[in-house]
C-alpha positions as CSV (number, residue, x, y, z in Angstrom):
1,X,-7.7,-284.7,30.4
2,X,-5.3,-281.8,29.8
3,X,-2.3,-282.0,26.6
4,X,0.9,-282.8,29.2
5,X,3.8,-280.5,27.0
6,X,6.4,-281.8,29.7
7,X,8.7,-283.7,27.8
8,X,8.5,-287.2,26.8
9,X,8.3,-289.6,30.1
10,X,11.3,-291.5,31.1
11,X,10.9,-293.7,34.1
12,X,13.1,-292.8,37.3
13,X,16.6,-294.0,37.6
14,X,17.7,-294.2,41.2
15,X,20.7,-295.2,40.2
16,X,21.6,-292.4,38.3
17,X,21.2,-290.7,41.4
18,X,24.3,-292.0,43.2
19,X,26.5,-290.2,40.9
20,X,25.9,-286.2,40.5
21,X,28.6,-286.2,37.4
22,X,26.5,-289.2,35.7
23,X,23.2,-288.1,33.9
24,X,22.2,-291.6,32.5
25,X,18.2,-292.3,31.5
26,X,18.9,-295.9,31.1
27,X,15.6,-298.1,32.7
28,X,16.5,-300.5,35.2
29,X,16.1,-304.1,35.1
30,X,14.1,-305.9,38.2
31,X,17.1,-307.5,39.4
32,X,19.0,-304.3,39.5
33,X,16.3,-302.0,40.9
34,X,15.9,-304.7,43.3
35,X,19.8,-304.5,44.3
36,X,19.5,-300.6,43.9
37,X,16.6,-300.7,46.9
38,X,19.0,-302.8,49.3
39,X,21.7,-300.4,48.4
40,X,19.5,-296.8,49.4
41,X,18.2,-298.8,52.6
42,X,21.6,-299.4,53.7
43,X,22.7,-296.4,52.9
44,X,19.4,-294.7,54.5
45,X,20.4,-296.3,57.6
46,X,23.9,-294.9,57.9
47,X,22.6,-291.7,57.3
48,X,20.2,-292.5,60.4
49,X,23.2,-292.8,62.4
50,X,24.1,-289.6,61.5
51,X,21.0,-287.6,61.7
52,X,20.0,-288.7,65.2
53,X,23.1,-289.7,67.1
54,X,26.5,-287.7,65.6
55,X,24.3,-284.4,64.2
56,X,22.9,-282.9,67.3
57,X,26.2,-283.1,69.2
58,X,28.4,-281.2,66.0
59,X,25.2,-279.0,66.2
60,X,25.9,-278.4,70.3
61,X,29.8,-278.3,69.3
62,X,29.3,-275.6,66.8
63,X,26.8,-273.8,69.3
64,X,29.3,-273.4,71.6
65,X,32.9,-273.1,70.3
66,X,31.5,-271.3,66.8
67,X,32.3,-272.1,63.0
68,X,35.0,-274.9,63.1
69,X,38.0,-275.0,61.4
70,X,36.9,-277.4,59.0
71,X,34.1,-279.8,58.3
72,X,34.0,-283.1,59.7
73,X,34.6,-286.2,58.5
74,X,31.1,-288.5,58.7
75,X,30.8,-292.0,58.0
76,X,28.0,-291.9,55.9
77,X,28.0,-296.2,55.0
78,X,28.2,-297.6,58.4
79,X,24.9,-299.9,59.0
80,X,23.8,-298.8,62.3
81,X,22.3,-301.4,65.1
82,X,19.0,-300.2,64.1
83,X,16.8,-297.8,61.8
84,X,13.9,-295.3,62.4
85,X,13.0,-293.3,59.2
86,X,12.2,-290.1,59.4
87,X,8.9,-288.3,58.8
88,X,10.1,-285.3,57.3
89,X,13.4,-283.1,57.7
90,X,14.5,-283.0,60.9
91,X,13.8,-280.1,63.1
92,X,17.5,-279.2,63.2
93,X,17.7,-278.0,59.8
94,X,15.0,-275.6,59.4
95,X,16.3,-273.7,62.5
96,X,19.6,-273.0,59.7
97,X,18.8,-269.9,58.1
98,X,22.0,-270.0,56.0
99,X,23.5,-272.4,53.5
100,X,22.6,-276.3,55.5
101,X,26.1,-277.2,57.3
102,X,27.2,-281.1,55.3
103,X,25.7,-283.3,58.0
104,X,22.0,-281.0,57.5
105,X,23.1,-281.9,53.8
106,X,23.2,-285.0,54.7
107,X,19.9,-284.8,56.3
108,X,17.9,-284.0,53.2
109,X,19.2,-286.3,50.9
110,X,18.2,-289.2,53.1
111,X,15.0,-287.7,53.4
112,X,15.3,-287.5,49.1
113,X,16.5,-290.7,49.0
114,X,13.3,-291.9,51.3
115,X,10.5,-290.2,49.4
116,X,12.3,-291.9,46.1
117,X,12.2,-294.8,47.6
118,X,8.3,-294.8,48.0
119,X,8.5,-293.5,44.5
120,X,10.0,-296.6,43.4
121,X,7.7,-298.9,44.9
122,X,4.2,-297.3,44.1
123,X,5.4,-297.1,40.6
124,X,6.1,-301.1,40.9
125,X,2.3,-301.7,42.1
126,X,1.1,-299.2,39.3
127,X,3.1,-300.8,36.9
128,X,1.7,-304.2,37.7
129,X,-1.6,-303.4,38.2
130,X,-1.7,-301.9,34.2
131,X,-1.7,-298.6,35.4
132,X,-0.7,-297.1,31.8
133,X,-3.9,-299.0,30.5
134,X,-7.0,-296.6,32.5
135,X,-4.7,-293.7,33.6
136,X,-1.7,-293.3,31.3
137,X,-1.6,-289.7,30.8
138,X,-2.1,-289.2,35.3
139,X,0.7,-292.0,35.6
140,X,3.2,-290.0,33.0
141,X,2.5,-286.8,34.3
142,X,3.6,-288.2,38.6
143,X,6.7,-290.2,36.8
144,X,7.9,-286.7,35.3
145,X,7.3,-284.8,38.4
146,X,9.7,-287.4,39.6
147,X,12.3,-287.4,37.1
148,X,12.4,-283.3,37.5
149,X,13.1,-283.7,41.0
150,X,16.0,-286.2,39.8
151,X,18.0,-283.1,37.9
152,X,17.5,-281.3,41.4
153,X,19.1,-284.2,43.3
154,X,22.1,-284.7,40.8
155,X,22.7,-281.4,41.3
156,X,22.7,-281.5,45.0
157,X,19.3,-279.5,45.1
158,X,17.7,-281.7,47.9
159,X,15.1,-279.4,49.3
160,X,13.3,-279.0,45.5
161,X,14.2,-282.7,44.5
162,X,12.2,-283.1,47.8
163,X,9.2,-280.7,46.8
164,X,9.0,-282.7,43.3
165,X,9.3,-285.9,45.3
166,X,6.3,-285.3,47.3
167,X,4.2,-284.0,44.5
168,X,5.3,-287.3,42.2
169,X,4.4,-289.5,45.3
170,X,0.8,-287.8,46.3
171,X,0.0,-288.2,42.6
172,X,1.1,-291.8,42.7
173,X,-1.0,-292.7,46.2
174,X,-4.0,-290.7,44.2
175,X,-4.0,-293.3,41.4
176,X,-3.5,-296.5,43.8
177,X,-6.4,-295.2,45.9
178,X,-8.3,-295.3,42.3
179,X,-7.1,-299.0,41.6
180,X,-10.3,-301.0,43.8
181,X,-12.8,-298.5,41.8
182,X,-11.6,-299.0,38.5
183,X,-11.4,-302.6,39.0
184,X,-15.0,-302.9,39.9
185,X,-15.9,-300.4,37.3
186,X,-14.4,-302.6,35.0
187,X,-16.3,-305.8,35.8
188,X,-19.3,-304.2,36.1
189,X,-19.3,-302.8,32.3
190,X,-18.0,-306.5,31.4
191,X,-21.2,-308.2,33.3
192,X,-23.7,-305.7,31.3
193,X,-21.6,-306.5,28.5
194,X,-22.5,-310.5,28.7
195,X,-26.3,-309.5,29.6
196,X,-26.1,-307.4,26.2
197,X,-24.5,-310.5,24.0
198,X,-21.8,-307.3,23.5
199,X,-18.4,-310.3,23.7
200,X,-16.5,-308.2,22.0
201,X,-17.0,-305.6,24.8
202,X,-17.1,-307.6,27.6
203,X,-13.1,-309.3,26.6
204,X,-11.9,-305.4,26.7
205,X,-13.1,-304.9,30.1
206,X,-12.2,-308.5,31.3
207,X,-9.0,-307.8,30.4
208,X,-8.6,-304.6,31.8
209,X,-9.9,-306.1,34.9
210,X,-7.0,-308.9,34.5
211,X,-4.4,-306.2,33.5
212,X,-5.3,-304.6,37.3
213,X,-5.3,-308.3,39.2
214,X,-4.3,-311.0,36.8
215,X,-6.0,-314.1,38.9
216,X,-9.4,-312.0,39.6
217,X,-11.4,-314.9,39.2
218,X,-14.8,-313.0,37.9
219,X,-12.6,-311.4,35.4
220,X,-11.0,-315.1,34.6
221,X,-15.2,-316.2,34.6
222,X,-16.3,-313.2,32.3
223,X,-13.2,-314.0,29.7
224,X,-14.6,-318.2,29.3
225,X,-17.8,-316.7,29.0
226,X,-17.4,-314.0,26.7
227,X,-15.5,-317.1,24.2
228,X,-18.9,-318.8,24.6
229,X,-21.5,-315.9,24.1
230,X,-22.7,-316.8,20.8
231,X,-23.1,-320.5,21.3
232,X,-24.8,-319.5,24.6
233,X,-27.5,-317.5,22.5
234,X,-27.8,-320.0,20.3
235,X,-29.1,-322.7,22.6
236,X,-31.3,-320.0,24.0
237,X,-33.0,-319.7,21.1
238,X,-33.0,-323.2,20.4
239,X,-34.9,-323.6,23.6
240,X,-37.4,-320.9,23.5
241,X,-38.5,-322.2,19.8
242,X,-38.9,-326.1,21.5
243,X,-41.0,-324.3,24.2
244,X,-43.6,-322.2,22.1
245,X,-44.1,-325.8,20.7
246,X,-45.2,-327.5,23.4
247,X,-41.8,-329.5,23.0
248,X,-41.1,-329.2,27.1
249,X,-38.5,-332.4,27.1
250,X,-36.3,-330.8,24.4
251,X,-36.6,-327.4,25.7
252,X,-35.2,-328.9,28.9
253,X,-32.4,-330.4,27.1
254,X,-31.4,-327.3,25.3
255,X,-31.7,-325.0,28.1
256,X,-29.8,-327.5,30.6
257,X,-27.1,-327.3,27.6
258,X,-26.8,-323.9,27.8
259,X,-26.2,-323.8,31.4
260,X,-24.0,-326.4,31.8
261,X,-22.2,-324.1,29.1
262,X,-22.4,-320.7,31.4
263,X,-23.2,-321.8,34.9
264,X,-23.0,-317.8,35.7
265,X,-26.1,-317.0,32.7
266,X,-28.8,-315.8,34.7
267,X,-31.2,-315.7,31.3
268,X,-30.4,-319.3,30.9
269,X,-30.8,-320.2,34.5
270,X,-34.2,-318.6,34.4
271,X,-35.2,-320.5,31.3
272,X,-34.1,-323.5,32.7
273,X,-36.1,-323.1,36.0
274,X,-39.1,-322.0,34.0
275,X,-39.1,-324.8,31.8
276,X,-38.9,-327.1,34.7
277,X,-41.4,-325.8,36.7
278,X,-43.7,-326.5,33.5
279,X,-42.5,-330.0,33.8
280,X,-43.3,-330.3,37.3
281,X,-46.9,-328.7,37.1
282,X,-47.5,-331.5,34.7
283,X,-45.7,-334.6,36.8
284,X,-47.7,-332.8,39.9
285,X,-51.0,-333.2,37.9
286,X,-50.7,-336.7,36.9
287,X,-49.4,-337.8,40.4
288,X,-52.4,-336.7,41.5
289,X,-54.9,-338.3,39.5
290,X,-52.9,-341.6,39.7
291,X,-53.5,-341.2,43.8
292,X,-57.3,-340.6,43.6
293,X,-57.5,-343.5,41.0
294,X,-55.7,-346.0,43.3
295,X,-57.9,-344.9,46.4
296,X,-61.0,-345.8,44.5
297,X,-60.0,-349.0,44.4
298,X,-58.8,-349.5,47.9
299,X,-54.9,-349.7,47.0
300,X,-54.3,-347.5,50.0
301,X,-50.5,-347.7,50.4
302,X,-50.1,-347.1,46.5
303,X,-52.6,-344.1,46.7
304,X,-50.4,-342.7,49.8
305,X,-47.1,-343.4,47.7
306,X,-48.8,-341.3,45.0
307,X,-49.7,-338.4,47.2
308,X,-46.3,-338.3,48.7
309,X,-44.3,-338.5,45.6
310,X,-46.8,-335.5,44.2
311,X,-46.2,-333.4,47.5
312,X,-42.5,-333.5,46.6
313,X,-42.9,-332.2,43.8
314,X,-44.7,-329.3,44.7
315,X,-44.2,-329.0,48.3
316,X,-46.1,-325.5,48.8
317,X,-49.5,-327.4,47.3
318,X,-52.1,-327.9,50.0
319,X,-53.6,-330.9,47.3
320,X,-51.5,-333.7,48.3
321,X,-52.1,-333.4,52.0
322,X,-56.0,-333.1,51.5
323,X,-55.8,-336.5,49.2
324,X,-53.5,-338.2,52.4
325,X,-56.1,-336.7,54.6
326,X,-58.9,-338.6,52.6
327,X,-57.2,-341.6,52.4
328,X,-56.9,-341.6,56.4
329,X,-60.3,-341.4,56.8
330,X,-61.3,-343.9,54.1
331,X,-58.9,-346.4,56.1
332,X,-60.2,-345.7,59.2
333,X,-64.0,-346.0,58.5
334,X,-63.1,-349.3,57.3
335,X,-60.7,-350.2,60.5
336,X,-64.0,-349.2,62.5
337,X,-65.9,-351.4,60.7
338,X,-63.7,-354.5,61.2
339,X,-63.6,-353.1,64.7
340,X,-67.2,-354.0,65.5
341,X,-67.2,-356.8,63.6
342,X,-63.8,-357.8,65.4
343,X,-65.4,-357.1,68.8
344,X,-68.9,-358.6,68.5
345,X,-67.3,-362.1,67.7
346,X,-65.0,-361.5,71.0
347,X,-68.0,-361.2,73.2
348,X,-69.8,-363.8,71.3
349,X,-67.1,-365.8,72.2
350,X,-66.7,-364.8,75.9
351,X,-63.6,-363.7,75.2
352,X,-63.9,-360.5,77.4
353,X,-60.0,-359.0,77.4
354,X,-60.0,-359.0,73.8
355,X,-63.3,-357.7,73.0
356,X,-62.4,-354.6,75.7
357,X,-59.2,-354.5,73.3
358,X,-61.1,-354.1,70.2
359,X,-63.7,-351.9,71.7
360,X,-60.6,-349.3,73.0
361,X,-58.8,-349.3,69.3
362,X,-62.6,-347.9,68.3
363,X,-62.9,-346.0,70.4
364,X,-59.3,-344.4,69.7
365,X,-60.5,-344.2,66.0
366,X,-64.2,-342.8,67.2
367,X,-63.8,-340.7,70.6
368,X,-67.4,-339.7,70.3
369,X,-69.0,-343.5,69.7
370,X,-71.4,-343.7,72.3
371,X,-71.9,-347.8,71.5
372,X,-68.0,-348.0,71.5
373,X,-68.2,-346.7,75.0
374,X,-70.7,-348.6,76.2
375,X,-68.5,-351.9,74.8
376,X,-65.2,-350.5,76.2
377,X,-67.1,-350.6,79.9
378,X,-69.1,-353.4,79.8
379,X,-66.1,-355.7,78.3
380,X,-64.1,-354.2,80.5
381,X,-65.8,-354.8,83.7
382,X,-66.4,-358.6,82.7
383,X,-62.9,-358.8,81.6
384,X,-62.2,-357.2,85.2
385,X,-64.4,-360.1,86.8
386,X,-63.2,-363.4,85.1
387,X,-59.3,-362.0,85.9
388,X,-60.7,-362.0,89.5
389,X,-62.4,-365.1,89.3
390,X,-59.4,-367.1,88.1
391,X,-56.7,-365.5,90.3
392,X,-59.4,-367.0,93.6
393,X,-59.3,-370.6,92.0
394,X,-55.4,-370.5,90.8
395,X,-54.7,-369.5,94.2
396,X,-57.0,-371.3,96.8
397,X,-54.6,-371.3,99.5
398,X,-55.7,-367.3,99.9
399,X,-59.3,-368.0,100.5
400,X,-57.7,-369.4,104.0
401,X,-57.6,-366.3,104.9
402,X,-60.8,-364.9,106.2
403,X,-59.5,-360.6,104.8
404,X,-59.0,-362.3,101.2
405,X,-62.2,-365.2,102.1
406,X,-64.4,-361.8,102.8
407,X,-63.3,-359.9,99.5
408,X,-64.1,-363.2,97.1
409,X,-67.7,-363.5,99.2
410,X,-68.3,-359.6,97.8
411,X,-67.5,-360.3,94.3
412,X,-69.5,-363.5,94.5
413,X,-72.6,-361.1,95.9
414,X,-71.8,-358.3,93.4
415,X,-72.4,-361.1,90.6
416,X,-75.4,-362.1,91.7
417,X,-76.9,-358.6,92.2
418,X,-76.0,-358.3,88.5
419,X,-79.5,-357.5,86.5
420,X,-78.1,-359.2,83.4
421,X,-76.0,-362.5,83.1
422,X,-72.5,-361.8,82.8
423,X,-71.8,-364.6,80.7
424,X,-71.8,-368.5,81.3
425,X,-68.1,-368.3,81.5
426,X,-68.0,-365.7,84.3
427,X,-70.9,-367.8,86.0
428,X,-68.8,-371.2,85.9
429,X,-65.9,-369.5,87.7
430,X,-68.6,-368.2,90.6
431,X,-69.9,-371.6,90.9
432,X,-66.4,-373.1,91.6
433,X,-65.1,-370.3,93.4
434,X,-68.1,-370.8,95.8
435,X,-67.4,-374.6,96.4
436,X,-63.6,-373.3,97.0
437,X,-64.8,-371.2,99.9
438,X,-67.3,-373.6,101.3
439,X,-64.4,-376.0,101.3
440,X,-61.6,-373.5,102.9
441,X,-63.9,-372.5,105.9
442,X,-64.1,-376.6,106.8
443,X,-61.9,-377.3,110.0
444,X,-59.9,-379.7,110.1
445,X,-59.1,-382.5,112.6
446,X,-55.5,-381.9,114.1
447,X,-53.6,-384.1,117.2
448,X,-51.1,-382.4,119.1
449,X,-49.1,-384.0,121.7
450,X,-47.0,-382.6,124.5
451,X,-45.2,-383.8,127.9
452,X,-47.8,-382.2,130.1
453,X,-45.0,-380.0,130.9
454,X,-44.8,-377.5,128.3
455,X,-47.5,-374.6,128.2
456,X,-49.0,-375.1,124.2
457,X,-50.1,-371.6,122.3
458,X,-51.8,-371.3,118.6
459,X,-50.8,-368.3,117.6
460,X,-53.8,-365.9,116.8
461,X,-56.2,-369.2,118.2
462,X,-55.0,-368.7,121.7
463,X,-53.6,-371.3,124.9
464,X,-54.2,-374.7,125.4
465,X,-52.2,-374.6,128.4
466,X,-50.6,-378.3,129.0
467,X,-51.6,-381.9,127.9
468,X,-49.9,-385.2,127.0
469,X,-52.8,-385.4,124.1
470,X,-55.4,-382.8,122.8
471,X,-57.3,-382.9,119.7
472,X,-57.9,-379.4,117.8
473,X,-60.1,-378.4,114.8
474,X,-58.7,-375.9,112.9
475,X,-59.8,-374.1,109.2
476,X,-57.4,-374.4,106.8
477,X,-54.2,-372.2,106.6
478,X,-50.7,-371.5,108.7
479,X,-50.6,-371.8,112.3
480,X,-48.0,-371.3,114.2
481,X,-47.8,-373.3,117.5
482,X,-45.1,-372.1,120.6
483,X,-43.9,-374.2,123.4
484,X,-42.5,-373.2,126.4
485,X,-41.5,-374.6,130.0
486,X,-38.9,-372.8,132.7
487,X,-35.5,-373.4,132.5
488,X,-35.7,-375.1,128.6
489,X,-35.9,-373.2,125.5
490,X,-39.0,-372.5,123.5
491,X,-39.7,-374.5,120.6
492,X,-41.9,-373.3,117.6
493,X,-43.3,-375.2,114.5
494,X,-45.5,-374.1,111.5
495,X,-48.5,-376.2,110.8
496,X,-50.1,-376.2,106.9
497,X,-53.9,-376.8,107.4
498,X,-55.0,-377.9,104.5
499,X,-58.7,-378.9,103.2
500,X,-57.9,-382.4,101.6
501,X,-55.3,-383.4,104.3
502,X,-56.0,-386.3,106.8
503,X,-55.9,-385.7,110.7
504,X,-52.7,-384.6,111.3
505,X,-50.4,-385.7,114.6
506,X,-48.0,-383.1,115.4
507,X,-45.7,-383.2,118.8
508,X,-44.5,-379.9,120.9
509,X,-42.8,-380.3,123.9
510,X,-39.7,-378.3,125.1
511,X,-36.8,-380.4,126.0
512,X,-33.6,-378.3,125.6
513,X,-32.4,-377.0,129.3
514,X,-31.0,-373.9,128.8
C-alpha cells in the first residue's frame, strides 16, 4: 500500500465543529460523542424546518419583490413535528449562481452536518470491529479525508467540507463492505493453522477474528484449541504407536482422549473411528463364530442372540442374516419332524381335529409336502364327519324333521360308500345316529278331545273335522293344532311329540263367544 504523507491522523471532532473560532483536536469520550450525536440530530431537524417549509417561500419572496433589505432572522433550534433527511443539497441551491443566500447556507451545513454524522458512526463500527488491526493505513487515510473536510466547515466552507465528506464516508463503507471477508479470511488461515500444528499461528488469526466479532464462537473454538495443540499431538502419537502394536484397547483410550480434548480435531476423529472399526471387525468375528458354535448344538435362541448382536455391529454385513437364515431352517426341519410325529399319534388316537391341526402347521412349514397334503384332507374330512355326527346325537330333536332327517340319512350313506373305514370312532357315532333316526320316524299315540262342535286342524297333517274323541298317530316333533266354531274364538295349542313320551290326552274345543 502507498506511504500516506498526509499528516499524522487525528480522529474527527464534531464538536469542534459547532464553534468556527474553536480549532480544538481533543478525542471525544463515548459519553460525549454520544451527547454530541443527539445534539446534530436536533439540530439537523431544525434545519429541516427550514429547508423545506420557511426556504422556498423567502426563495418566492425574494423572486418577486427582489434583494431584501436585510436577511432574515431563522430559527435554526426549533425541533420540528417531524424529520425527513435529505439526500443531497436541495434543488434550490444549485439554481444560485452567486454567493448561497444564509438559509441555502443553512442548507449545506445540514447536509455537512448529515454526511458527518454517517462519518461518526461507520468509524464507531470500524473501530469496534479492529479496523486499525487488517486495514490501518485505508482506515487513517478516510479519517484524514474527514478531518480535512473539518478545516473547510470551521471555516464555513460547506460545499468542500461536503466533497471531503463524501470521499471520507465512500472510503469508510469500502472497508465495512471488506469486514465479512476478512473475517472469514481470518478463520480460514486459523483452521489450516490447527491442521498444520502452527498454534502460534492459529492464536494471531483467532484473535484477529475476535478483534472483528468478539463472541464469534469458531474464533472462541480455534483460541481453546490452539492452547491445546501440542497435548492434542501428543496423544496422537501416543495412539498411533499403541496401534502399530497391535495394542487396539489402548489405542482407543488414547485416541478417545484426544478427542474428548478437541471435539473439532478431524485427524483425531479419524483415528478414533479407525481404531474402532478395528475393534468392531474383531467383536463382528467372534460374534459370529460364537452363533455357529451354539447352533451346532441346538441352543437356537442363544445362536439367534449371537447373530443379532453381530448384525449390529456391522449392520451392512450380509453374514449375520445368512447364519439367522440357517438357523430358521434348522428349526423348522426339526418342527416338521415333531409335526409328523405329532400328527401320526393324533390319528392313531382318532383324534381327527387335532391331527388336521398338526397336518396344516406342516404344511405351512412345507407348502410342497405332498403326504402333508394328503393328511390335511383326509383329517380334515373325518374331523368334518365326527363334528357332524355329534351335532345329530347332541341334538335329536332335529332329526324330527324329515329336511334335517334326509340330510343325516346322506351322511349315514356317504359313510358307508366309504372304501376305507373312517375310524371306529366315526363308525360308533353312525351306529347311534342310525338308531336316533329309526326312533324319530316312530309315531306316536296321541288322544285329542273336542265338543263335537269345534272343527279340529293339525297344522301341515291336515282336518279332522269334529269329534268328542279321536285318536291320532303322529312322528315325533311340534304340531300345532287350531280350533274353530262360529260365533266363538279360535283356540290354538302346540303339541311336543316326542319318542319316549306315553300317549298323550290333549283337549281343543272353542268355548269363548265372541
Amino acid at each position: 500500500m502507498d506511504k500516506d504523507d498526509s499528516t499524522p491522523v487525528e480522529p474527527i471532532d464534531p464538536a469542534s465543529l459547532q464553534s468556527p473560532a474553536t480549532d480544538s483536536g481533543d478525542r471525544l469520550t463515548p459519553g460525549q460523542r454520544n451527547s454530541l450525536l443527539v445534539l446534530v440530530f436536533v439540530g439537523l431537524m431544525s434545519v429541516a424546518v427550514l429547508v423545506f417549509w420557511i426556504l422556498p417561500g423567502v426563495v418566492d419572496q425574494q423572486r418577486a419583490s427582489g434583494p431584501p433589505d436585510q436577511e432574515p432572522s431563522v430559527p435554526l433550534h426549533e425541533p420540528p413535528e417531524s424529520f425527513t433527511e435529505p439526500s443531497g443539497v436541495p434543488e434550490a441551491l444549485t439554481e444560485t449562481p452567486a454567493a448561497p443566500t444564509e438559509p441555502e447556507r443553512a442548507a449545506l451545513r445540514l447536509h455537512a452536518e448529515s454526511l458527518l454524522l454517517g462519518i461518526i458512526e461507520k468509524q464507531d463500527t470500524l473501530q469496534r470491529q479492529g479496523v486499525e488491526q487488517w486495514a490501518d493505513q485505508e482506515y487513517a487515510k478516510a479519517i484524514a479525508r474527514g478531518q480535512a473536510g473539518d478545516a473547510h466547515f470551521r471555516r464555513h466552507e460547506y460545499a468542500e467540507a461536503i466533497r471531503l465528506y463524501d470521499q471520507s464516508a465512500n472510503a469508510l463503507q469500502v472497508l465495512q463492505g471488506r469486514v465479512d471477508a476478512v473475517l472469514d479470511e481470518a478463520l480460514a488461515q486459523g483452521d489450516r493453522a490447527l491442521a498444520q500444528n502452527q498454534g502460534e499461528v492459529a492464536k494471531r488469526q483467532f484473535d484477529l477474528a475476535r478483534a472483528i466479532d468478539a463472541d464469534n464462537p469458531r474464533a472462541l473454538d480455534g483460541l481453546r484449541r490452539a492452547e491445546t495443540l501440542d497435548e492434542l499431538f501428543a496423544l496422537l502419537k501416543t495412539g498411533g504407536q499403541f496401534e502399530a502394536a497391535g495394542r487396539l484397547q489402548a489405542a482407543e483410550q488414547a485416541y478417545r482422549q484426544a478427542v474428548d480434548l478437541d471435539p473439532l480435531s478431524g485427524e483425531a476423529a479419524q483415528a478414533l473411528q479407525r481404531i474402532t472399526d478395528r475393534l468392531t471387525e474383531a467383536e463382528f468375528s467372534r460374534q459370529m463364530s460364537q452363533a455357529y458354535a451354539l447352533l451346532q448344538s441346538r441352543q437356537f435362541k442363544d445362536a439367534r442372540a449371537a447373530f443379532r448382536k453381530a448384525q449390529e455391529l456391522v449392520p451392512g454385513s450380509q453374514r449375520p442374516a445368512q447364519g439367522l437364515r440357517r438357523v430358521d431352517e434348522v428349526v423348522r426341519e426339526e418342527k416338521i419332524a415333531a409335526l409328523e410325529v405329532e400328527a401320526a399319534h393324533f390319528e392313531k388316537q382318532e383324534d381327527w381335529s387335532l391331527a388336521a391341526q398338526s397336518w396344516q402347521q406342516l404344511l405351512a412349514l412345507a407348502p410342497h409336502a405332498p403326504h402333508a397334503r394328503e393328511g390335511v384332507a383326509r383329517t380334515q374330512h373325518r374331523a368334518a364327519l365326527l363334528s357332524k355326527l355329534d351335532h345329530y346325537l347332541q341334538h335329536p330333536e332335529r332329526l324330527y324333521s324329515a329336511d334335517v332327517s334326509a340330510e343325516a340319512q346322506a351322511q349315514l350313506d356317504e359313510l358307508t360308500a366309504l372304501d376305507h373305514s373312517p375310524g371306529a370312532r366315526i363308525l360308533q357315532k353312525a351306529e347311534a345316529l342310525q338308531a336316533a333316526l329309526v326312533q324319530a320316524r316312530q309315531p306316536v299315540m296321541v288322544a285329542l278331545y273336542s265338543d263335537n262342535q269345534t272343527e279340529v286342524t293339525i297344522f301341515r297333517v291336515g282336518k279332522l273335522g269334529r269329534f268328542e274323541h279321536q285318536d291320532i298317530r303322529l312322528k315325533p316333533g311340534q304340531y300345532t293344532i287350531i280350533g274353530s266354531r262360529p260365533g266363538y274364538r279360535d283356540v290354538r295349542k302346540t303339541l311336543y311329540v316326542t319318542p319316549d313320551m306315553k300317549t298323550e290326552r290333549l283337549s281343543i274345543l272353542c268355548e269363548e263367544t265372541i
